[in-house]
Each structure stands twice: as C-alpha cells, then as structure tokens.
C-alpha positions as CSV (number, residue, x, y, z in Angstrom):
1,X,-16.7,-8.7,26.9
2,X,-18.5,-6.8,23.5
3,X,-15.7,-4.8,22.5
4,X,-15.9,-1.5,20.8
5,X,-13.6,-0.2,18.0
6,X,-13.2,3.2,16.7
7,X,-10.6,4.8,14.2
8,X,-10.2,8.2,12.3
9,X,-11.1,9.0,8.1
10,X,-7.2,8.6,7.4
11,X,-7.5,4.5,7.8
12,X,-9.3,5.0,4.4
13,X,-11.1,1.4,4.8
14,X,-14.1,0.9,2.3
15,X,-17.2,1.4,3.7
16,X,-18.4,-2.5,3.6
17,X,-15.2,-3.4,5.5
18,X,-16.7,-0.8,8.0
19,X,-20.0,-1.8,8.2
20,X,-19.3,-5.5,8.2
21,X,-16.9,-5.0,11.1
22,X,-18.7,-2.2,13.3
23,X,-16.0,-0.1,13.1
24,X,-16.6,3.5,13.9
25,X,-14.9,6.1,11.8
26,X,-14.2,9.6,13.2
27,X,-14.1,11.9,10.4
28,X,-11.0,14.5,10.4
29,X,-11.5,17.8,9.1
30,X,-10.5,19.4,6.0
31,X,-10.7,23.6,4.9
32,X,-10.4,24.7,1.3
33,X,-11.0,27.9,0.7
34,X,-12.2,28.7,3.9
35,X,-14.6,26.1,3.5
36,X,-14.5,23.2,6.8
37,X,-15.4,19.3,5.0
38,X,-16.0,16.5,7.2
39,X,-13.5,14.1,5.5
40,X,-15.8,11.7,3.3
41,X,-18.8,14.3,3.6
42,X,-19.6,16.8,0.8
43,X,-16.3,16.7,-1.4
44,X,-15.7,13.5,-3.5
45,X,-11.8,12.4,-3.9
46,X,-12.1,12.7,-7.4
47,X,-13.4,16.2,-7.1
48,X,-11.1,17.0,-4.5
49,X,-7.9,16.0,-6.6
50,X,-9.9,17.3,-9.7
51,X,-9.0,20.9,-7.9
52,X,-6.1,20.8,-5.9
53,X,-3.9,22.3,-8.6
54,X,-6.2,24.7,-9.4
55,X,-6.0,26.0,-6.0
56,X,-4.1,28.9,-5.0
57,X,-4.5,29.0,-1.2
58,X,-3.3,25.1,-0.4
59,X,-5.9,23.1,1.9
60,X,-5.4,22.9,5.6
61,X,-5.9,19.9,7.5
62,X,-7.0,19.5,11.8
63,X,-8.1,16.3,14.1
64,X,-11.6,16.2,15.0
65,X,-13.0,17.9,18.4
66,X,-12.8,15.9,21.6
67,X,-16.5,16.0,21.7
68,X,-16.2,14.3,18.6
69,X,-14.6,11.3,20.3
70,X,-16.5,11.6,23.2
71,X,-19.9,10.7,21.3
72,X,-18.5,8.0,19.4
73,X,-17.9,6.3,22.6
74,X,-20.3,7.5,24.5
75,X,-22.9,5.8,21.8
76,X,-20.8,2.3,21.6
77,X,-21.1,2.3,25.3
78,X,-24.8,2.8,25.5
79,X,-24.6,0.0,22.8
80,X,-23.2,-2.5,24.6
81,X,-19.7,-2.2,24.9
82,X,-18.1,-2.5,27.9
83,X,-14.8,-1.0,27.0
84,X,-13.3,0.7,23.4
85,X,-10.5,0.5,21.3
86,X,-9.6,3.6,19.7
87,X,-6.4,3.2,16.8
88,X,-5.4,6.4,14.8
89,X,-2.9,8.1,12.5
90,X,0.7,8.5,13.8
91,X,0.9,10.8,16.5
92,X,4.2,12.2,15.6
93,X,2.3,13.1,11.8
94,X,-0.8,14.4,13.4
95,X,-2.8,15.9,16.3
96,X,-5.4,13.1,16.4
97,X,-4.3,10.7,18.3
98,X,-3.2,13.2,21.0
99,X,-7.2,14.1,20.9
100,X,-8.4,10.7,21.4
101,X,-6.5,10.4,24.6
102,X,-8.1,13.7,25.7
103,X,-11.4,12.2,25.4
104,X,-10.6,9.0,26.5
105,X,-9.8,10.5,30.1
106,X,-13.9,10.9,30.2
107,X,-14.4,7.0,31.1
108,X,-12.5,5.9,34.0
109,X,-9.9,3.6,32.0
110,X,-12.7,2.1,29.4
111,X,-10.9,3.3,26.7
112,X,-7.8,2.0,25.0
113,X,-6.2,4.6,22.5
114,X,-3.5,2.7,20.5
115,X,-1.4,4.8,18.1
116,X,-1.3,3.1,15.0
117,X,2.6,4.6,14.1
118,X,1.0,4.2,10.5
119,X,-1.0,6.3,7.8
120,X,-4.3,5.0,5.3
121,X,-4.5,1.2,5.1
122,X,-1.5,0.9,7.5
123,X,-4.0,2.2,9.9
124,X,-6.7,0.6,8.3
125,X,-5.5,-3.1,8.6
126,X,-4.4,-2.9,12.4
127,X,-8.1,-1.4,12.8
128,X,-9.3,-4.3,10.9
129,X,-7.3,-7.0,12.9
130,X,-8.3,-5.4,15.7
131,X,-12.0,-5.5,14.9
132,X,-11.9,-9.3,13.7
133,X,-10.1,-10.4,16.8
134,X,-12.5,-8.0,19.4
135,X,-14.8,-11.0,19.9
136,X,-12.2,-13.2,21.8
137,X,-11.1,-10.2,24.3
138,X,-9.1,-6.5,25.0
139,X,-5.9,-8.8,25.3
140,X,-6.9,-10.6,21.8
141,X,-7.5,-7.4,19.9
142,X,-4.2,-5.5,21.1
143,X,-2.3,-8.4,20.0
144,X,-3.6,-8.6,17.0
145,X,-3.0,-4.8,16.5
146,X,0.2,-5.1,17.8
147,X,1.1,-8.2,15.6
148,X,0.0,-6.5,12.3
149,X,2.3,-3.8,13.4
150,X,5.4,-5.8,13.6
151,X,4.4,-7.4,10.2
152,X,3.5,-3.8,8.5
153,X,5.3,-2.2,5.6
154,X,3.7,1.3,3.9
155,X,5.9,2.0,0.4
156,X,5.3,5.5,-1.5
157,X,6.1,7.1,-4.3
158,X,5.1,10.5,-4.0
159,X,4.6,12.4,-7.8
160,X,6.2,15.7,-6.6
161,X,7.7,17.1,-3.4
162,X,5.6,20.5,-4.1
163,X,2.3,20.1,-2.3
164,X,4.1,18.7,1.2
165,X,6.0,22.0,0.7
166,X,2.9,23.5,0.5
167,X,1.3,22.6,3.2
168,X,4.9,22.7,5.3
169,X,4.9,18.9,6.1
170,X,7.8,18.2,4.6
171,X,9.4,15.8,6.5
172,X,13.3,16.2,8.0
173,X,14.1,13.1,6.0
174,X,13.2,14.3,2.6
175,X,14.9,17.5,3.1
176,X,17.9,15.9,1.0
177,X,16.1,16.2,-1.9
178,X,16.8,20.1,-1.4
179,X,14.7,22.1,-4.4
180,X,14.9,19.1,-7.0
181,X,10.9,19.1,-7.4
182,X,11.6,16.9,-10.5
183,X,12.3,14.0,-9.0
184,X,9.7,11.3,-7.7
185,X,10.4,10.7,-4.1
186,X,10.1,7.3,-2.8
187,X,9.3,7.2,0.9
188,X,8.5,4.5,3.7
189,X,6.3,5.1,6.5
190,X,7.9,2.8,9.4
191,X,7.7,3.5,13.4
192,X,5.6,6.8,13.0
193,X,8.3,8.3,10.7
194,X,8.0,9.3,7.2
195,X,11.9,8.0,5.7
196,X,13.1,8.6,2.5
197,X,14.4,5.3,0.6
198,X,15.5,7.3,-3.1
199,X,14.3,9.2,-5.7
200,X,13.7,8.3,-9.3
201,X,13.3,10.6,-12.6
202,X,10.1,8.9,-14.2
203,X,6.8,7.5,-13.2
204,X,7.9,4.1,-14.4
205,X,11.1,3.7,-12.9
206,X,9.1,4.7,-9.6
207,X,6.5,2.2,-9.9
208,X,9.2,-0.2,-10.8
209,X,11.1,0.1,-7.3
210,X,7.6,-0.4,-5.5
211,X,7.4,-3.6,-7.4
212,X,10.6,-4.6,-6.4
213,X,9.4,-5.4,-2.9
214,X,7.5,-7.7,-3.8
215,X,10.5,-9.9,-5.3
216,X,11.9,-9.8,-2.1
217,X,10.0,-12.6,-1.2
218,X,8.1,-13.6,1.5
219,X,4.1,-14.3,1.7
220,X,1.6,-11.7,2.1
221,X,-1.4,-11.6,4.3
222,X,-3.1,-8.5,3.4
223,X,-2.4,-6.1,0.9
224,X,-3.6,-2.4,-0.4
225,X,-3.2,-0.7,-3.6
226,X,-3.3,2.9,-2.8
227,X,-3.1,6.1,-5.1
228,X,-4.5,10.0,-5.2
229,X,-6.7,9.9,-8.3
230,X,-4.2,7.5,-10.5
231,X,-6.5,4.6,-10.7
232,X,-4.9,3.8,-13.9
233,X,-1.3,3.7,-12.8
234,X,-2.5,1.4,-9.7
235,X,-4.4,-0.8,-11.8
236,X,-1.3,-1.4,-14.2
237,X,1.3,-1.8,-11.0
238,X,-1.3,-4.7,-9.9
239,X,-1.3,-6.3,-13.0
240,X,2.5,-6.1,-12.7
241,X,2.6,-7.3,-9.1
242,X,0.0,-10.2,-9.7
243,X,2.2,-11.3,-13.1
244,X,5.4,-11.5,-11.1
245,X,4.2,-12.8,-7.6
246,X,0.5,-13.9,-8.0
247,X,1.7,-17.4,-5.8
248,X,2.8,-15.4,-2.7
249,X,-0.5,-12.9,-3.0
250,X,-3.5,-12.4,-0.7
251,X,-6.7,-13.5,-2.8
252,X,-8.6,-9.9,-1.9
253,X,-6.5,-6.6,-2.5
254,X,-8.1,-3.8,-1.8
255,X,-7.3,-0.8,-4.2
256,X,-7.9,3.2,-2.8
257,X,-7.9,6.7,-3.7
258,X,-6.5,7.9,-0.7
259,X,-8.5,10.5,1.6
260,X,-8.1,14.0,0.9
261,X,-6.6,14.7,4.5
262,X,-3.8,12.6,3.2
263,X,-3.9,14.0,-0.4
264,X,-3.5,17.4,0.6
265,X,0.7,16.7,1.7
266,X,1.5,14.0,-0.8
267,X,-0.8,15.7,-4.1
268,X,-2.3,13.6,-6.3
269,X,-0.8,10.9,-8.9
270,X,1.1,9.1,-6.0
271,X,1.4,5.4,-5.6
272,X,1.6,3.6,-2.6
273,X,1.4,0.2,-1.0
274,X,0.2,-1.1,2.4
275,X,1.6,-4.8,2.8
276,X,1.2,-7.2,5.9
277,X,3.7,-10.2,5.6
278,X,2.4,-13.3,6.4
C-alpha cells in the first residue's frame, strides 16, 4: 500500500528532509499589517523577526482552508496513494488540525489525521518517522508516530512573556508569572499543553537549565536545535551540549529558526529543543 503523508508549515522540517521523504507541507497563514503570507512564501524568518518589534499592530495567525487540504490529498491520491496520513500542530494550540479532519471527511475513511500533541520539530520528527516507516504499512507508520510520541520531549525558553501577551496566547500555565516580563520563562510542550517548568533572570542561566536535560542521561535518537533569529545563542548551547554529552548524541542535529506562525506568540531570541530518547 503507497502511503501518503502530509503535515502543516509549523513542523518547520528543512526542505531536503521534505523532499527526500515526499512529505507534503500545508502552509498556515500568517497577516501583518493586513497583509495574508503563505507561511515560507514571500517573508523570510530573518525578515520577519527583523520586524516584529517594530510592529505596532502584533501579527495574527489562522489554519489553512479545507480546500487547502482537500488538494493536497486529492493530488497524492491521483499519485498513487491509496490512503494519507495527515499529522499537525496540537489541536488544543491551534485550529489546524480540527481543519484537516474537515477535509478528511471528503474520502470515505482514506485519510488518517493524527494530532501530533506537539509544536515545530516535535511535529516535525513524528512526520518524519511516519514518512520513513510508510513503506512497510498504515499500521507501521502510526506506530512509528505514536512511538516517537511517547519518546518526545519539546524544552523552551521563551526571551520574554510580552509577544504571547500580544497576540493573547498566553497559556493558563504561565499565568503565574503575573506582569514580571523580566523574567525568561522556561516552558515544556508535553500532551498538547504548553506547561511552565521556571523562570530564570538571564539568558545564560536559561540556556543553562535547557542543558541540564541533557545531563539527565539517557541516549538520544533525534535531536533539534531550535531558535527565533538567535542563531548565535543556539550555536553556543550546541557546542555546550556536544562538550558535555557528545557520547549519548545523535550524529545529525538539525538546527532551526522557527516559523513565523510560531514566532509570532513566543517573539524572537527564544531557545528551544526537540529531543527523541532513544
């Protein structure tokens, strides 16, 4: 059975990763200043984070259009496919998911919409096992999905808590942090939820907690880098990871500047990490 496999902008793979694997990308949509982007079309990262402090009407984010979804899989079916896997952002975080199923109700139970419970490359690696595994079956790809899942762990350390204020995704969970925009929020993304795990005073003592999962122990299978336009700061906090823990390291770690549909509610200079235990 020649599986199909789709996913949404926020998985924030690289494009070879894509294109190696088959994997179709629904873009999600992003308006600044009145202005609708295609996320990844027309608007660099580094642009975009160039001029979100600049702006003074904060960017709005929305899912893609069912008919959006509907051609993707209308086109992998006319390719070959005889049924579709579909894995997006966390439902409970966005509308996307939600509009995947509505388009999956088209074809008569060929489509499997899986929410990913995840964000960026904690989509982006459950889309990638299921990709890798869609040659040996449905059954083979969903259990790869589901075992990358179980295996997942998304870290952040968000700069400030002013631009999810802005664009009023703030979280229940970091609501402790009250009016204290000082602080640098450190936040796990686990079972759909955004939780916070503490808050810090400086950059370094930030990137320092991150680190400290790592000395936790334990192997890793896949890992990603991720920042909003602080390539700098992700590039030292490798070095520091690989230093400390280079024998229990993947050989390939992907580093990313996070899409700007996620960069809108976290603002830019975060640090994050995507990590799949082995």
């Amino acid at each position: 059975m020649k599986i199909g496999v789709v996913t949404d902008s926020t998985c924030d793979l690289p494009s070879n990763l894509l294109e190696q694997h088959a994997i179709e990308v629904v873009p999600s949509i992003l308006v600044i200043d009145g202005r609708e982007y295609a996320d990844g079309e027309g608007l660099s990262r580094h642009d975009f984070y160039s001029r979100l402090p600049l702006l003074q009407i904060s960017p709005t984010t929305a899912a893609p259009s069912i008919g959006e979804f509907t051609r993707r899989y209308q086109r992998l079916f006319e390719h070959g496919c005889e049924h579709v896997i579909s894995i997006h952002a966390a439902g409970a975080l966005t509308a996307i998911v939600g509009t995947a199923q509505q388009a999956a109700q088209e074809f008569d139970g060929r489509v499997t919409v899986v929410d990913s419970l995840s964000l960026s490359l904690g989509l982006g690696f459950q889309t990638l096992a299921a990709a890798e595994a869609a040659q040996e079956g449905l059954q083979a790809a969903l259990s790869a999905v589901e075992s990358t899942r179980r295996r997942l762990h998304v870290l952040a350390a968000l700069d400030t808590l002013e631009y999810a204020r802005r664009s009023g995704r703030v979280p229940p969970t970091l609501s402790v942090f009250g009016g204290m925009l000082h602080l640098k929020p450190l936040v796990e993304l686990a079972g759909g939820e955004i939780k916070a795990i503490g808050a810090v005073r400086t950059t370094t003592q930030a990137d320092g907690r991150l680190a400290a999962f790592f000395r936790a122990g334990g192997a890793i299978e896949r890992l990603a880098i991720m920042h909003s336009n602080a390539e700098s700061r992700a590039r030292a906090f490798l070095d520091q990871i690989m230093r400390e823990n280079s024998q229990s390291l993947p050989r390939d770690i992907l580093m990313v500047n996070v899409t700007p549909v996620i960069g809108t509610h976290v603002g830019p200079n975060a640090l994050g990490l995507a990590a799949v235990k082995a």
